[in-house]
C-alpha positions in Angstrom: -26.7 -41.9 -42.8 -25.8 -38.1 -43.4 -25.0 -35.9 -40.3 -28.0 -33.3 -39.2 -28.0 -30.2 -40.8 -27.6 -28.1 -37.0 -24.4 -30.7 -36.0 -23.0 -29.0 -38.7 -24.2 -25.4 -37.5 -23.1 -26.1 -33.6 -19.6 -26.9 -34.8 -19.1 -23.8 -37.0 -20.4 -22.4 -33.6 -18.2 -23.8 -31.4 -14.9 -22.9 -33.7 -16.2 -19.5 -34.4 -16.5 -18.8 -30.3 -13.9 -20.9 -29.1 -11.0 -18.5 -30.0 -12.7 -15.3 -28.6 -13.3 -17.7 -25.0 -9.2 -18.2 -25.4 -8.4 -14.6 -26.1 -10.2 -13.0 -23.2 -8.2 -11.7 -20.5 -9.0 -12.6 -16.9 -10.9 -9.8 -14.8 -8.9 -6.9 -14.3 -8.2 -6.9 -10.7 -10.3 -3.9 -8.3 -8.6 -0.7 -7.7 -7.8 -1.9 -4.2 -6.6 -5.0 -5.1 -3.7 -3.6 -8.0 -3.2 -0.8 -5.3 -2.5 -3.5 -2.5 -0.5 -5.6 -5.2 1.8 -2.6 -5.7 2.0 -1.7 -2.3 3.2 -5.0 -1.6 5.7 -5.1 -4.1 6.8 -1.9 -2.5 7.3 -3.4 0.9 9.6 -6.4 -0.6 12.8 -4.7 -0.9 15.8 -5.6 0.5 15.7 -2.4 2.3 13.5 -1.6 5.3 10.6 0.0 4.3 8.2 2.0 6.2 4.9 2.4 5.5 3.3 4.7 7.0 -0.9 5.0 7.1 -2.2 8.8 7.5 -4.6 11.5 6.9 -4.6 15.0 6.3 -7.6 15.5 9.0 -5.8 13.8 11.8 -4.5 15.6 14.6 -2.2 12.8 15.7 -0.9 12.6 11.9 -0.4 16.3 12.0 1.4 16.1 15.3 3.7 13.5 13.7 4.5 16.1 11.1 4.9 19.5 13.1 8.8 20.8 14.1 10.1 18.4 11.8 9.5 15.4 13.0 9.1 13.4 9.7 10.5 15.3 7.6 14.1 15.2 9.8 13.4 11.3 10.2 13.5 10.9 6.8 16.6 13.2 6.1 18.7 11.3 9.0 17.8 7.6 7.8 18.7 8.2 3.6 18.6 4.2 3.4 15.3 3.6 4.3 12.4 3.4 1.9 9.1 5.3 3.1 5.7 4.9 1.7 2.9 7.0 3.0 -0.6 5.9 2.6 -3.4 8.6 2.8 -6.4 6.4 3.8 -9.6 7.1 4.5 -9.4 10.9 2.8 -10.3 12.0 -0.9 -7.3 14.3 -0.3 -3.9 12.7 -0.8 -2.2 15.1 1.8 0.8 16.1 -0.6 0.4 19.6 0.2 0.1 19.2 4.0 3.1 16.9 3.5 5.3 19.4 1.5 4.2 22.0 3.7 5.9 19.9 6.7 9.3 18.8 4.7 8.1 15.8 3.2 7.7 14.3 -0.1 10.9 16.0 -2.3 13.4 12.9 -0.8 14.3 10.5 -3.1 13.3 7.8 -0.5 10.0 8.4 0.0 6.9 8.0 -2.2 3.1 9.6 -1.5 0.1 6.6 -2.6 -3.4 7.7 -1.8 -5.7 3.9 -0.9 -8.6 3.8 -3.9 -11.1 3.4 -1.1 -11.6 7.0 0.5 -14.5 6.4 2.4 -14.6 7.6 6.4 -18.0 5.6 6.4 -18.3 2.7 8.7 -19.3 -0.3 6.5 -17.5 1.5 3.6 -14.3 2.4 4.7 -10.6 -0.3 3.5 -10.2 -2.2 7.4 -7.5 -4.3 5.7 -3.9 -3.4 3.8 -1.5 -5.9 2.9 -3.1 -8.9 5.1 -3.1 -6.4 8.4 -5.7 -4.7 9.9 -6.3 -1.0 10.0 -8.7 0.5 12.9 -6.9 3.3 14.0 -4.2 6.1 12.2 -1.6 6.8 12.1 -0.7 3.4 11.7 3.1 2.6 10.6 4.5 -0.9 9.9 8.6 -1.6 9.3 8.9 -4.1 6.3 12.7 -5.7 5.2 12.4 -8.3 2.3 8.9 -8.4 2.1 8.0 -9.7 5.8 6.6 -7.5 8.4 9.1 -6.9 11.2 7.1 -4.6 13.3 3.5 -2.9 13.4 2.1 0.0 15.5 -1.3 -0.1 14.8 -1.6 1.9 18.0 -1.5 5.9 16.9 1.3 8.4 17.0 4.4 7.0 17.2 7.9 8.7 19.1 11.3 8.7 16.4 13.7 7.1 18.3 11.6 3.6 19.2 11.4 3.5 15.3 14.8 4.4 14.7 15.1 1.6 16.8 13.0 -0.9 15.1 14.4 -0.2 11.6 18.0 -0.8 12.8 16.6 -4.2 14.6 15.4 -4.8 10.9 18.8 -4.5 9.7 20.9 -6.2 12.1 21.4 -9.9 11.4 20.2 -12.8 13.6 22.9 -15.4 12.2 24.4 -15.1 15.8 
């Protein structure tokens, strides 16, 4: 008995397709979803890390920034890494942040969240497993694992100078 003329066809098909199926890459991963993926790989140094979630428009981000207070934060704690987030803002901030002292340190790097949207329904309400309802928002990382989070608003310098040395002290006692 000969073989159908179409088994044939499917298996020149199937050989023809089957290396294109095997060469595809997987979905690139969403603008929020590489951003968060950087962000986290970011937070995993050994050093404490401070993340810091802001806008432009907010008062109580601006107030964190006026007579120095970031900017000499930064200067007086060299080891520490800080990341600072513009969410919910089209505008990344960096000229309100150099305006205010911050952004030429070697420590300290400027990301703007993919999703800008103010719009409730829209807006990013998670980053890096946490939830974000309220900025400024600043979390202390060391080694990849939260230590602290202020989710709460405006924060005072010396409670965080605080936290970032309890990050660094060692609990083999």
């Amino acid at each position: 008995m000969s073989p159908r003329p179409w088994t044939f066809i499917a298996a020149a098909l199937m050989l023809m397709l089957a290396p294109a199926a095997r060469a595809a890459d997987p979905a690139p991963a969403s603008a929020s979803e590489a951003f968060e993926a950087r962000l986290s790989e970011l937070t995993r140094s050994d050093k404490v890390t401070v993340v810091h979630l802001w806008a432009a428009w907010c008062p109580n981000c601006r107030a964190e920034l006026a007579n120095g207070g970031w900017s000499g934060f930064i200067t007086a704690n060299p080891d520490v890494n800080f990341v600072f987030v513009t969410v919910w803002n089209a505008d990344d901030g960096r000229a309100l942040l150099a305006a205010n002292g911050v952004g030429p340190q070697p420590n300290v790097q400027v990301l703007i969240h993919p999703n800008t949207s103010r719009k409730r329904g829209e807006q990013m309400t998670k980053l890096l497993g946490m939830p974000v309802s309220w900025i400024p928002t600043t979390w202390v990382y060391r080694g990849g694992k939260l230590r602290y989070a202020l989710n709460y608003g405006e924060l005072r310098f010396p409670m965080l100078g605080q936290m970032i040395k309890d990050s660094t002290d060692s609990w083999d006692r």
